[in-house]
N, C-alpha and C positions, 0 to 999 in steps of 0.2 A: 812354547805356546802350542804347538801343532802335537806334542804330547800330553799338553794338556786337554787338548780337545778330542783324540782320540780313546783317552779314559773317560771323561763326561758323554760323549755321544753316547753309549748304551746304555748311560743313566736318565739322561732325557729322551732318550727312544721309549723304556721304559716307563717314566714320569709321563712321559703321553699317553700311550695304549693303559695304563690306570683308569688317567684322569677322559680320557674319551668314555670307558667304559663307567665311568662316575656319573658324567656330565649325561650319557643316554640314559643312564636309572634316575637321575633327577630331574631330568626338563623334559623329556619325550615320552609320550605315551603312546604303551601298545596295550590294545585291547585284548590280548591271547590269553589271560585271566578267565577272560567269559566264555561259559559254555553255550552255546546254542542248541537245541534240540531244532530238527528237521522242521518244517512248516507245516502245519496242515490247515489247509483252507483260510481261514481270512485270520486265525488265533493261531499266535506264537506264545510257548511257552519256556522262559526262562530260568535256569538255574543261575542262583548269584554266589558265587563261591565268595572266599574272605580273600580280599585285594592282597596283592602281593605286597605293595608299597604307596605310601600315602604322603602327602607333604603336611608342613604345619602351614601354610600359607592357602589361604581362598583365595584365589588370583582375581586381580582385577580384571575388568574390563567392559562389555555390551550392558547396560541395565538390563534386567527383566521387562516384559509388559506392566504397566502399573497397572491392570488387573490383577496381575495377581503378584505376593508378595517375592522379594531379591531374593529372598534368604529364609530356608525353612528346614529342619527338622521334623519328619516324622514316622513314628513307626506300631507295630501291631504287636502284641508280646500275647502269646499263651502257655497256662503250664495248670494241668488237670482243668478245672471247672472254672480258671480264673481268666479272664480277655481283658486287658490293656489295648487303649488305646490314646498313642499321646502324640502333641503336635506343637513345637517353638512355632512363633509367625514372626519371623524376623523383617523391619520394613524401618521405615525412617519418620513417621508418625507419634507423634503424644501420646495417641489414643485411638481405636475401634469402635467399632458398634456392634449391641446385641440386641436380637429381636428374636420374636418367635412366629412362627407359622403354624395356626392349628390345625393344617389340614383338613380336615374333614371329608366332603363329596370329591376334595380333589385329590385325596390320599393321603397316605399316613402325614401326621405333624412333625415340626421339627423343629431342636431350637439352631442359632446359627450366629457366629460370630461374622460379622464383615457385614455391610448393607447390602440389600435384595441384590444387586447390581453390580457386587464387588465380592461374593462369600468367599469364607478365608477358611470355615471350620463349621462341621453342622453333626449333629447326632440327630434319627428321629425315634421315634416311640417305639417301635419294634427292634433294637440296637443295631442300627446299619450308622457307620460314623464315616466321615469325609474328612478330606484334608490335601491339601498339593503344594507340590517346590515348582516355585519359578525356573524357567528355563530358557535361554535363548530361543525364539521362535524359528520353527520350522515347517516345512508344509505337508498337508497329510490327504491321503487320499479319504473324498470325502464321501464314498458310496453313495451315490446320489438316485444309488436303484432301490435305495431301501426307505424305511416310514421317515418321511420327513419331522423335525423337529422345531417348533416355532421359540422365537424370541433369541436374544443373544449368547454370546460365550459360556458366559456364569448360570446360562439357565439351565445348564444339561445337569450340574450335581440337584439343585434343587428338582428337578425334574425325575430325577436317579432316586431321592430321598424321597418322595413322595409314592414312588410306583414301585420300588424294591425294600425286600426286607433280609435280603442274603445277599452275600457275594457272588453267588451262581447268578442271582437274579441282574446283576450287575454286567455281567460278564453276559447275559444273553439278552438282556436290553441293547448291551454299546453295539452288539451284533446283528442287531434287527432295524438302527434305528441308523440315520444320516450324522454322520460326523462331521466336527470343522474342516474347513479346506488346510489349516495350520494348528497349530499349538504352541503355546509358550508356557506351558509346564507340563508336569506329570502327577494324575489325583491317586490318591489311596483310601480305598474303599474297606470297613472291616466289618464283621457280622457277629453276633451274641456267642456265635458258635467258635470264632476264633481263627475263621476263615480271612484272610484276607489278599487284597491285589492293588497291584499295581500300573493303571493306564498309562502309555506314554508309545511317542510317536517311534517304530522299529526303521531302522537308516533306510528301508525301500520308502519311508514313506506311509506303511502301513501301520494300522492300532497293534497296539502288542499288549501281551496280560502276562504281566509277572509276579506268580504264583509265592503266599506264604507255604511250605511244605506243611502238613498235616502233623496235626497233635502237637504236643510243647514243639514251643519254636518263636522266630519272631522275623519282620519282615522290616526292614530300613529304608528310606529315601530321602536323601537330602538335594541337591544343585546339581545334582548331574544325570543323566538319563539311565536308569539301571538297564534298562534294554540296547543303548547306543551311548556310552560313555562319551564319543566325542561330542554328542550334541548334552554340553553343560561344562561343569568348572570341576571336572577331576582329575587329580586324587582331591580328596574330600577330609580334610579331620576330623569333622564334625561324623562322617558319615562313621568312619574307624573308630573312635569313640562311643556311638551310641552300639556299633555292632560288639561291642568288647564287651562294653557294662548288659548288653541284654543276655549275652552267649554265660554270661556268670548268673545273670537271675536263673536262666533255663532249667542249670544245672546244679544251681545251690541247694541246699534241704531245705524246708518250709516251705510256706503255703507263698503264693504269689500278691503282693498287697500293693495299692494306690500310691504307696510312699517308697517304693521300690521304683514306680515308673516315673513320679517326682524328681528322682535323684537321678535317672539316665538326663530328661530335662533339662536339669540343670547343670550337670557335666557338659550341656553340649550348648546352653542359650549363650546369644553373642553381647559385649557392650562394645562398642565400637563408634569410629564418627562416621565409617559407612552406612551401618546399619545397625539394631539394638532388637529384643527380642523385647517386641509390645506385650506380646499375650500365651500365654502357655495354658494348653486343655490333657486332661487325664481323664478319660472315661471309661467309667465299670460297665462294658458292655451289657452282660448278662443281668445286672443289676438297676438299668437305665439310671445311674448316678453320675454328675459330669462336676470334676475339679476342675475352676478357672480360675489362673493367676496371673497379674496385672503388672507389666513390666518385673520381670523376672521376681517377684518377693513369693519365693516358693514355701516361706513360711505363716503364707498367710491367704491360705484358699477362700473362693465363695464354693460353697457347695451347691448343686443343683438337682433335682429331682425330676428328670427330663416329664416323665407324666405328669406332674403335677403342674408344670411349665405349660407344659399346652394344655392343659385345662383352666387354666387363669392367664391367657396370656400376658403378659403385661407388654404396655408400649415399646414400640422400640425406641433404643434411644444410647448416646456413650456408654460403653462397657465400662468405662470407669465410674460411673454411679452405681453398679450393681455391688461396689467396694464400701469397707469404710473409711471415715475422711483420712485419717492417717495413712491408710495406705493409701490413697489418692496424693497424700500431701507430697508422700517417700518416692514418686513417680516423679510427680513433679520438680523436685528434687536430685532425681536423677537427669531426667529429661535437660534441666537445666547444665548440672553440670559437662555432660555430651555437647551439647551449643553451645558452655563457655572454652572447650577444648576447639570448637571450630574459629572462635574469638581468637583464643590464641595463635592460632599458626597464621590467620589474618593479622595481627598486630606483629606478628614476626616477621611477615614478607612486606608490611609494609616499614619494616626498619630498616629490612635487609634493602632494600629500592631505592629508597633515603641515603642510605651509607655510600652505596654503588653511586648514585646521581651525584653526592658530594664528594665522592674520589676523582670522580672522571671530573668535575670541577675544579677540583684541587691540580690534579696532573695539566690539564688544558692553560689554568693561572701562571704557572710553574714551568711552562715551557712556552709562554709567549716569547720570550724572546731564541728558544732553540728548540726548532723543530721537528729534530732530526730526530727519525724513529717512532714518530708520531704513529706511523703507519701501523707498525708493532703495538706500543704502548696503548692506542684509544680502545682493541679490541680486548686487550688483555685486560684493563679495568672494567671495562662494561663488564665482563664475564667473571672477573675476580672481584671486583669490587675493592674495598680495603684492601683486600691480599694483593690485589694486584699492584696498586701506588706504592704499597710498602717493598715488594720486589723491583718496580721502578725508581725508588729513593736507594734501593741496597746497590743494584745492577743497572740501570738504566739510564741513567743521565748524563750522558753524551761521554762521559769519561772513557779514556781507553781501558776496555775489558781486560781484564788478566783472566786464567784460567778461571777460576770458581766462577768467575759473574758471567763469563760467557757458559759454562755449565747450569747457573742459575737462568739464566735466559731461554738456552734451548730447552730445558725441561717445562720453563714457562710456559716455551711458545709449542708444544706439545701437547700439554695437560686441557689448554684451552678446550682445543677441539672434540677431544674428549667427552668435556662437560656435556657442550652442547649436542654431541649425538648423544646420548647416553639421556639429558633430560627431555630431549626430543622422542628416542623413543621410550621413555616411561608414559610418557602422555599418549602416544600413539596406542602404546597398551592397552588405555584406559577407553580414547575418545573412539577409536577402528572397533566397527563392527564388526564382532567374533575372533579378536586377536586374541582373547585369552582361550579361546578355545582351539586354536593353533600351534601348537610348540612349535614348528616348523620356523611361523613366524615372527612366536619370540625369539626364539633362537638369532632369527636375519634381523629383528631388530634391534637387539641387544649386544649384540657381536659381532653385527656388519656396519650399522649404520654410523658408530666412532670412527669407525677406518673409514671411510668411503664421507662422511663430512671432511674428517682431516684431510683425507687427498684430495679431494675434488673441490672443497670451498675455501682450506687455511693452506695448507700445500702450495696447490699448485699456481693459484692466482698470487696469492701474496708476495710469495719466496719468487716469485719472475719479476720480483719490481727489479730484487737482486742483480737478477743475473740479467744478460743480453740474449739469452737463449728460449726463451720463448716457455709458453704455457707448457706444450705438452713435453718438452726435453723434460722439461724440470718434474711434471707428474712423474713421468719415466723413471727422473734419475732419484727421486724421493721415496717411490714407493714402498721397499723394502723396510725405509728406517721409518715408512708411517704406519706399517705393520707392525714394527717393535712397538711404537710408543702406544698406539690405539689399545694395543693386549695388555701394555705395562698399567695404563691409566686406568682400566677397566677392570684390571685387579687389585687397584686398590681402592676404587670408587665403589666398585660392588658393594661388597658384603657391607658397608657401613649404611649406606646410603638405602639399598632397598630395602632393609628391617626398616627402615624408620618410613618410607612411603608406605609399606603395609599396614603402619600404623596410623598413617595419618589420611590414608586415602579416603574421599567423598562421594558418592554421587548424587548427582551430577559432579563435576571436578570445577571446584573454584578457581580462580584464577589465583587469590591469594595462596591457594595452597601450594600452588603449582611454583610461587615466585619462593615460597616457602622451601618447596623442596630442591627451588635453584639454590637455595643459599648452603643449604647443609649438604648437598653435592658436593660444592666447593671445600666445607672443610674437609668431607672426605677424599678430595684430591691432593692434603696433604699429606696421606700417607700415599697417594700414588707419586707423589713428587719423590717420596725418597727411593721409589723403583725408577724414577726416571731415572734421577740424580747420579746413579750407580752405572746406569747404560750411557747416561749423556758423559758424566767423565769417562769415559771411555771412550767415547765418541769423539769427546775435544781435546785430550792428548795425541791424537792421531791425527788431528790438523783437519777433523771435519766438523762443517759448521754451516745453519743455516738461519735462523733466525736472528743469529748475532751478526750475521751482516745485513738482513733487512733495518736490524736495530739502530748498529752505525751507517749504516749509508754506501757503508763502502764493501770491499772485499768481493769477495762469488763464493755461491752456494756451492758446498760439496758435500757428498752424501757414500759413505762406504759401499761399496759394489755387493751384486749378492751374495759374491765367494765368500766374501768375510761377515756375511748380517747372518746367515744361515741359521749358526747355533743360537745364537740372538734371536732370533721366531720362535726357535724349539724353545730356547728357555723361555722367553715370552709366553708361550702357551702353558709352558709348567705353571708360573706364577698366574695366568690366570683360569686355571685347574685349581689352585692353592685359594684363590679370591671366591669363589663358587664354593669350594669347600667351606670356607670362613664362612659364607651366607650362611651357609644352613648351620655351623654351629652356632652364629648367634642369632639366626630365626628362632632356633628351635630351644636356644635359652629365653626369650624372650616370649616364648609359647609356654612355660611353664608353672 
């Protein structure tokens, strides 16, 4: 044994310093990608280089402001005398509104997707176009020495569109004029000439303008702050995608056309039951021509003729009436089938609830007259449900355990706790303000909180009914082997379990969905059972054992010391290095 373990140790020495260097290129970001140029005076100007590394996953967590939308794509494309300007509005809506403003003594006109109160996308008559991504709000120095600005949030672009016709003009308006005290996105301003920028709040606090470079080129922003990455939800696919498809129009031969920035669009629009992309705009700056397309049907534009729009304004009124009925019908259509997917994962957690409530009925029937291990048995069915009365019919009914069913037990009474830290913090992920914006503390929630449930709430109160030794001996003497199992469970819960909440996630976060993602947790702690199974017979040849004395009543807990758990952590850690890897090959199958 003792030569076996000094030929594995430099395997799993090695299998960690990998998987360590794995796990900080996937879940931790560092910002040393971004170049910074020096400050000068109140304008910082940024270069955005090409991200090193992107994930397929938009992470959940904080909503946007519902002013302005979750979820957005957009960007500025020029190449010779052609300017693109295009913009997904990703949000959880049927439907938009379109109006126009003709301007006049109040300045230039403009037309505009999103109500006076709420604008999501505006071109006006001289080709100055708007557009902005949602962002976790943050607070910004609001120069309060400079021209004050009347009316709310949404008033500054229309205010912008009426008084500027260039992005210079843009760029020395936000500099003269009183800004918000905060922000919860970032706007992109573009001009006939092909100029364009990026508003968004710089980590002092301060407005920062992140510059398109001059002549062909193109300029991207999706959910994360191009000036302060931490403030937002990156890596971005959406953003690496649109930057790929535009770096190949820059550089491809031919002329630059409408149906070139159609197709970045739509490489990048979302369907989803968090969010779906309402409304897609393409505008020929130079040409005051504006394509709108209506819940992602990229083959089937209204065209618009910004001049002529503000010379006849028409009412405002649903963006989907500016369509024809079929495509109104295709929307609705769609729209429905997104609502009948949130149907379903509510009909599935209410089965799964069902099932659980009639298992723990069936076990409680079934041992009126033996009670013994009850203690065990009620939690492990709340939390297994089916699975779990079927392991208490295999293993659990008062019979003296032989080897496998006290293997089958302890792996049980291991797996449990697992769950619940693990569906504890996928919700925390979601419900905690600016947890996705923290690796730090998905990291602590994902990979500390299963250990530290198991020790501190199944551990150590439960297994002391066991023994005579009290709460904290038995914390004590458990800890090592609630190390093993917390990492063992975790790797084989992972990768199955969170592709499928990526897919299923909402916001706001139902309650069914969340009972939803208890249930398929659980099947995916069958494949952590068979990493327990492998540690726990090991564990129970050597005469240690703890749950399977809470189960019979009798015996005392014993727990292998740390001399001999040691290698057991390190591989522990390997396999859940292996489980993280697993995620992202089947994220990333599942993204394609």
């Amino acid at each position: 044994m003792k030569k076996t373990l000094r030929t594995l140790f430099p395997l799993l020495v090695f299998l960690l310093l990998v998987g360590a260097i794995f796990l900080v290129n996937t879940l931790i970001y560092t910002p040393s990608w971004l170049s910074i140029n020096a400050p000068i005076g109140r304008i910082r100007n940024f270069a955005i280089p090409e991200p090193q590394f992107c994930t397929s996953i938009p992470p959940p967590g904080e909503s946007c402001n519902a002013a302005i939308l979750s979820g957005c794509t957009v960007f500025t494309v020029s190449k010779g005398d052609r300017v693109f300007f295009g913009g997904n509005d990703d949000y959880v809506n049927p439907d938009s509104y379109y109006w126009v403003d003709p301007g006049g003594a109040r300045g230039y006109g403009a037309i505009w997707v999103g109500p006076p109160d709420n604008v999501q996308q505006g071109v006006n008559e001289v080709g100055l176009a708007y557009d902005a991504n949602g962002l976790p709000r943050v607070d910004v120095n609001p120069h309060l020495e400079l021209a004050p600005v009347s009316g709310g949030y949404s008033n500054y672009p229309l205010k912008i569109l009426h008084e500027c016709a260039t992005v210079e003009e843009v760029i020395t308006w936000v500099n003269t004029h009183q800004w918000h005290t905060y922000m919860h996105d970032q706007m992109q301003f573009a001009d006939a000439s092909g100029d364009a920028v990026i508003i968004s709040a710089g980590a002092d606090g301060e407005v920062v303008f992140t510059r398109k470079p001059q002549g062909d080129g193109y300029l991207v922003s999706t959910n994360f702050n191009v000036a302060n990455p931490k403030n937002g939800y990156y890596p971005c696919q959406r953003y690496e995608t649109a930057t790929e498809r535009l770096a190949e129009l820059v550089t491809q031969e031919g002329e630059l056309t409408e149906k070139d920035a159609v197709l970045v669009l739509d490489a990048v629009h979302v369907e989803s039951g968090a969010s779906w992309t309402i409304e897609s705009m393409v505008a020929d700056l130079p040409n005051g021509i504006v394509y709108l397309y209506y819940f992602h049907q990229f083959d089937r534009p209204v065209v618009l003729n910004v001049a002529e729009e503000i010379a006849e304004a028409r009412a405002g009124g649903p963006l989907s009436d500016l369509f024809p009925e079929d495509v109104q019908q295709e929307a609705t259509r769609r729209y429905q089938h997104i609502q009948s997917q949130k149907s379903r994962y509510q009909v599935l957690g209410k089965l799964w609830l069902g099932l659980v409530v009639a298992s723990l009925a069936a076990l409680l029937i079934a041992s009126i007259k033996k009670r013994k291990g009850l203690v065990l048995w009620i939690p492990v069915v709340i939390i297994l449900g089916p699975l779990g009365l079927l392991i208490w019919l295999a293993a659990g009914r008062g019979r003296k355990a032989g080897n496998w069913q006290a293997i089958l037990v302890e792996a049980v009474g291991d797996v449990i706790p697992t769950i619940v830290g693990f569906i504890a913090a996928a919700v925390g992920l979601v419900l905690i303000p600016g947890a996705s914006n923290s690796p730090l503390l998905q990291l602590l929630l994902f990979f500390s909180l299963p250990l530290f449930i198991g020790w501190l709430v199944f551990q150590g109160p439960l297994l002391a009914m066991a023994t005579k030794k009290g709460i904290l001996h038995t914390l004590l003497q458990r800890l090592p082997h609630t190390w093993v199992a917390a990492n063992l469970g975790l790797a084989g819960i992972f990768p199955l379990a969170v592709p499928l909440m990526n897919m299923s996630i909402q916001l706001p976060l139902p309650a069914w969905t969340v009972v939803f993602w208890w249930a398929f947790t659980v099947l995916s702690a069958l494949a952590a059972m068979l990493l327990l199974l492998l540690y726990e017979g090991w564990s129970v040849r050597r005469g240690y054992q703890g749950w399977t004395s809470l189960a019979r009543g009798d015996g005392q807990v014993t727990s292998a010391p740390w001399r001999k758990l040691w290698w057991w952590i390190l591989l522990s850690y390997a396999a859940l290095i292996g489980g993280v890897a697993g995620y992202v090959f089947i994220q990333q199958g599942l993204s394609v």
